[in-house]
N, C-alpha and C positions, 0 to 999 in steps of 0.2 A: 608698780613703783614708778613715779615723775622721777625723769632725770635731773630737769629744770626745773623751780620754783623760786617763792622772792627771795630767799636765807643763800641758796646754791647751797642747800645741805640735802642727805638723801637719808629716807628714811627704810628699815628694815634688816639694816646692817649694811648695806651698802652705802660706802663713802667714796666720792668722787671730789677730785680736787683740780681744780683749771688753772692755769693761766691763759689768761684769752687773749686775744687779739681785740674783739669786744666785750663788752662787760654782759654783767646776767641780767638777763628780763627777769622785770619784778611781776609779771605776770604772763600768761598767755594771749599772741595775740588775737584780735576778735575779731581779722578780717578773714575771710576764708580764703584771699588769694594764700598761696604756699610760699611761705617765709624762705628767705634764702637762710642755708646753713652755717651754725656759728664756727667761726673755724679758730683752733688753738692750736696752741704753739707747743703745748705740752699734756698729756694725761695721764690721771691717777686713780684705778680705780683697787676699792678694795673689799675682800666680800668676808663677815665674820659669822659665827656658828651663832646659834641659843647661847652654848656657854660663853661666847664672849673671844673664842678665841677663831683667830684667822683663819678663813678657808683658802684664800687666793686673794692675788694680787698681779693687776695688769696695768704695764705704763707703756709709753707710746711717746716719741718726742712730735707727733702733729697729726691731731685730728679733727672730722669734722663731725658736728652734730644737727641731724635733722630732728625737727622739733613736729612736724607735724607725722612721722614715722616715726619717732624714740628711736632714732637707728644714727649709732656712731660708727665712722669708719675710721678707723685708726690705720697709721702706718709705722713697717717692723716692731711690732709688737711683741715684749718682754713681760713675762710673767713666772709668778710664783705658786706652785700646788703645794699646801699645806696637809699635813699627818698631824692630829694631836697637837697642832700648833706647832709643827716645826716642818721646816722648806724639805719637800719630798721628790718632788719636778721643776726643773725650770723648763718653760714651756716659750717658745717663738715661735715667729712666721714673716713673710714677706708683709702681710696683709691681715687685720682682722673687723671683722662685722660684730659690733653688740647692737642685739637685738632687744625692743623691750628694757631699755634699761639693765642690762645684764641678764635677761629670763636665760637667752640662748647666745654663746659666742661662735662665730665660725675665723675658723682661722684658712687662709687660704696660700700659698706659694710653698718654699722649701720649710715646712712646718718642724719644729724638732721640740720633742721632750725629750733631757736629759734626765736620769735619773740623780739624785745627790748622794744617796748613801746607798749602801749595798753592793749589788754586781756595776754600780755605776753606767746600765744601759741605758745607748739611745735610741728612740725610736724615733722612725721617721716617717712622712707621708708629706701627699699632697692638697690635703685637705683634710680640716679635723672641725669636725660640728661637741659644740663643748656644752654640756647640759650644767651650769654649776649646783642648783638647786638638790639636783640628782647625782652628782658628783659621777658624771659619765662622763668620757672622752669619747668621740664616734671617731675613725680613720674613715674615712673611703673611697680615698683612692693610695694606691700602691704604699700599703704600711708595711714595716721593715723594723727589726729591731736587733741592734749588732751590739758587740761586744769585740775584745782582742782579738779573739779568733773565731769568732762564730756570728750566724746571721740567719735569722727566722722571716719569713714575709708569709702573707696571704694576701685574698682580696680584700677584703675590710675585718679592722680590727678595734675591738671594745677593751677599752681603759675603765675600772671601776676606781675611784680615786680614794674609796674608805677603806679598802680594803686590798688596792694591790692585784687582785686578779684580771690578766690580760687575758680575752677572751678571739683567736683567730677562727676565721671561718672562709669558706673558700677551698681551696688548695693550699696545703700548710706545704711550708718547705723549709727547713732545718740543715743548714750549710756551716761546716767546719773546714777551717784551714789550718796546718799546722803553721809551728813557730817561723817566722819569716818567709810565709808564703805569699804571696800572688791571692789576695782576697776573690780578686776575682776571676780565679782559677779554684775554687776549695777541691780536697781530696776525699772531703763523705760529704754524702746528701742523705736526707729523709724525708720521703715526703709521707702526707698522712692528711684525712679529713679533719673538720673540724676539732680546734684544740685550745683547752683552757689550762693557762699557766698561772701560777701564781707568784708574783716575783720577789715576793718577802722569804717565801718556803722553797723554792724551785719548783713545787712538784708540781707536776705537767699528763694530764690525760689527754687521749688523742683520739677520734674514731678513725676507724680504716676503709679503706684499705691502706694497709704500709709497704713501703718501700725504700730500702737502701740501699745505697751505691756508695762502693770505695775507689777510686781511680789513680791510674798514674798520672804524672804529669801531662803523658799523650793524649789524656782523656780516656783512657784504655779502659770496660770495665774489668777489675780484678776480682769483686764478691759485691755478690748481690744478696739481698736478704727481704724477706718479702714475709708477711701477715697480717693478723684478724686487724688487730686493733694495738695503744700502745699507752702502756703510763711507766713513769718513771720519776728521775728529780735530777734538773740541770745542775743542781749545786754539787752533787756528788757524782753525777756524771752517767748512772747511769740510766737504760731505757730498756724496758721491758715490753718485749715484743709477743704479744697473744695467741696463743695455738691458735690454727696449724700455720706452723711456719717452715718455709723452703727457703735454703741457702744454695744459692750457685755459684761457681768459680769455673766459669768459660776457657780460660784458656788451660786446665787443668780436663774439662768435658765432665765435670766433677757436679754430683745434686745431694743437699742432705737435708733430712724432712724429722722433724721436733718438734716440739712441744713448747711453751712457754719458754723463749730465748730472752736471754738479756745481752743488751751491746752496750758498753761501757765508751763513750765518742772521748772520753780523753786519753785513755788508755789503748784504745782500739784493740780491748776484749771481747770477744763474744763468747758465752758458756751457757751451759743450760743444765741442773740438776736433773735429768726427767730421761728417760729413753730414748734413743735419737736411729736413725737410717741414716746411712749414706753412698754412694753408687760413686764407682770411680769407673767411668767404661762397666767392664764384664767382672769389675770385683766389688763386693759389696761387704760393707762393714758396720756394725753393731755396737752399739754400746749403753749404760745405763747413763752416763754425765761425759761432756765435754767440754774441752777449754781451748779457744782457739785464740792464737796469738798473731793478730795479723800483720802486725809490725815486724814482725820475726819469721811469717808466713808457718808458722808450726802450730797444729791441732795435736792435744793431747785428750786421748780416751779413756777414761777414768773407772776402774768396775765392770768387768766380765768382758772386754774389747772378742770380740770375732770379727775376722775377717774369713769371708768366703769366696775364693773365684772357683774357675771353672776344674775339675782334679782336685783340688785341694782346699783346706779351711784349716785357720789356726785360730786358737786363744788363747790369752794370756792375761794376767790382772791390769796391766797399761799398755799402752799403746801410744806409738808419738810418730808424727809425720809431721815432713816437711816439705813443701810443693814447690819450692823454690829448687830444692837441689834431688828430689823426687826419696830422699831417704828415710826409710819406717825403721824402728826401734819397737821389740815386741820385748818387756820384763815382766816378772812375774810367772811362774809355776807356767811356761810356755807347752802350748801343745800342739804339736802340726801333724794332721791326717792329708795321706794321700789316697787315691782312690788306688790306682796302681797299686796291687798286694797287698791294699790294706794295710799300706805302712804307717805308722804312729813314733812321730820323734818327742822326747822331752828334753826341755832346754829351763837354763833360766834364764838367758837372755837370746835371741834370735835377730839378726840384721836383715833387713830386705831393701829391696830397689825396687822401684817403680818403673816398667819398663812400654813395650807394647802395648796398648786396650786396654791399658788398666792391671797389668796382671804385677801381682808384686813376688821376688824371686826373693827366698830366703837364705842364709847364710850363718853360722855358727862363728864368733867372734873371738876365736881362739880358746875357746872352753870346750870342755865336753860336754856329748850329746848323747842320747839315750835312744836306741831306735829298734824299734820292732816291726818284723815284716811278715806276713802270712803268706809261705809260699803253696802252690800247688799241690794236694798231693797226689799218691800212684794210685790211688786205690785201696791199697790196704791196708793202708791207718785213716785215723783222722787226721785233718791239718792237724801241724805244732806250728807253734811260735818262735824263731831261731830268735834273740835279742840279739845284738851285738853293739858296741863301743865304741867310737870313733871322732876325732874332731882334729881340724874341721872339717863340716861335714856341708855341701852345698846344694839347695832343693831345687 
């Protein structure tokens, strides 16, 4: 496609509109020295589909056009990315290069795509190579794409412009901050291999390795979460983390190792329906489903909970802890075996404390307790079982 010709009209769907400073050659010139560049005061360029309707549109209050390279350089450059005919990005920069009459654009300085409708993101970088033909945006250097409280970067990232799908590659990183925070301070990170989002649908596949970090303000980590791989959906919030997945909580010396986890970054839920381990020091705990509430610092054990340390194991149908104030709640048809005499208590509800190494001490909450103990015997019988009654009663 000629930029220039005798009409200053463009053919193939690209229409460009000048004011000039000099007017248009009605022809090419036929010296081979290199013509000086025409330079304008204003530019309009605009690009339409087959059916007729708008792809893009790029204006620029002053550029220059080389005639023997088809190469305009525009300055701060404003444009519009068209969906079905209607503005889907507005796209700028310090700087932009059309190449070829429009074949390829580079955009170059504090480049920014605003989203128009939707989650309203922006994405940002330092350099975006723009294919329109192809309806591709390239990032390559430092792409970033934020919202109120969240912020995703890689090393270069693909804009597919029919279709909405942002495609990161690189080292993915995925940063929330809560309401009135310090952006650039966030309290959870993600990071994760290559990752393709779609921003019409949220939903987001990620390769691994994964990892997540929750902090305090000090930067302290409080829970880390680590696995395979990860898919999920931004718009509802949550992410599903791919077996095998370990959770750590350092300052607790605390490791829990599961199966397909999901972390909810709005809510700062993590749960997992599936069988899970968990190691507190020298007590270990069990369960079919968890629900941990990190905002609240309380994990609930949902379905067959045991705990086991060293003397003793209990179970019961729930199970609740909280690491903040070190306090467990055991409900449900409660069972606790001691090694000492084989003693076996029933409860339906039992309180423990988190003490030493991990060990948790339980306690009967002003209800009765049921307890049987296997003592010794002389010899001449067989053991019996004395039951006896009592509450409260403390393990």
């Amino acid at each position: 496609m000629a930029l220039m010709h005798s009409t200053c009209r463009q053919t193939g769907g690209l229409l460009i509109a000048f004011v000039a400073l000099v007017g248009c050659a009605s022809e090419r010139p036929s010296s081979t020295v290199q013509s000086p560049p025409f330079v304008f005061r204003s530019l309009k360029l605009e690009q339409k589909n087959k059916q007729g309707l708008i792809d893009w549109s790029l204006i620029s209050p002053e550029a220059r056009y080389e005639l023997s390279r088809r190469l305009v350089r525009a300055r701060l450059p404003v444009g519009v990315l068209y969906r079905k005919g209607k503005p889907s990005f507005r796209v700028q920069s310090d700087l932009a290069l059309v190449i070829n009459d429009g074949e390829q654009i580079l955009l170059e300085g504090d480049v920014r795509l605003q989203q128009l409708n939707g989650s309203r993101l922006l994405i940002q970088g330092d350099r975006l190579r723009w294919r329109p033909e192809e309806g591709l945006l390239l990032i390559e250097q430092r792409p970033r794409a934020s919202d109120k409280d969240s912020r995703i970067s890689a090393s270069t990232a693909e804009l597919q412009q029919k279709t909405n799908d942002l495609t990161l590659k690189g080292v993915v990183q995925l940063e929330r901050w809560s309401d009135d925070a310090d952006p650039s301070r966030p309290d959870s990170t993600l990071r994760s291999g290559m990752a393709r989002w779609n921003l019409d649908s949220g939903v987001l596949n990620a390769e691994g390795p994964v990892l997540a970090q929750r902090r305090d303000q000090e930067g302290t980590v409080l829970e880390q979460l680590q696995g395979n791989r990860l898919k999920g959906n931004t718009r509802v919030g949550d992410l599903m983390v791919m077996a095998p997945v370990i959770v750590r909580m350092p300052r607790q010396n605390g490791v829990l190792r599961a199966q397909d986890t999901t972390w909810n970054f709005r809510t700062q839920i993590v749960r997992t329906e599936q069988p899970f381990e968990a190691e507190l020091d020298r007590t270990t705990i069990l369960g079919r489903a968890f629900k941990a509430q990190l905002k609240k610092s309380t994990v609930v054990v949902n379905g067959d909970c045991r705990i086991q340390q060293p003397g003793e194991s209990l179970e019961a149908e729930t199970c609740r802890w909280n690491w903040t104030t070190e306090n467990v709640l055991a409900e449900g048809n409660v069972r606790l075996r001691r090694d000492a005499n084989d003693q076996l208590t029933r409860a339906s509800t039992l309180e423990g404390k988190v003490g030493e190494q991990g060990k948790i001490t339980f306690t009967a909450p002003g209800g009765k307790v049921q307890s049987q103990v296997r003592f010794p015997s002389d010899g001449s019988a067989d053991p019996s079982l004395r039951p006896r009654t009592s509450a409260p009663v403390e393990f």
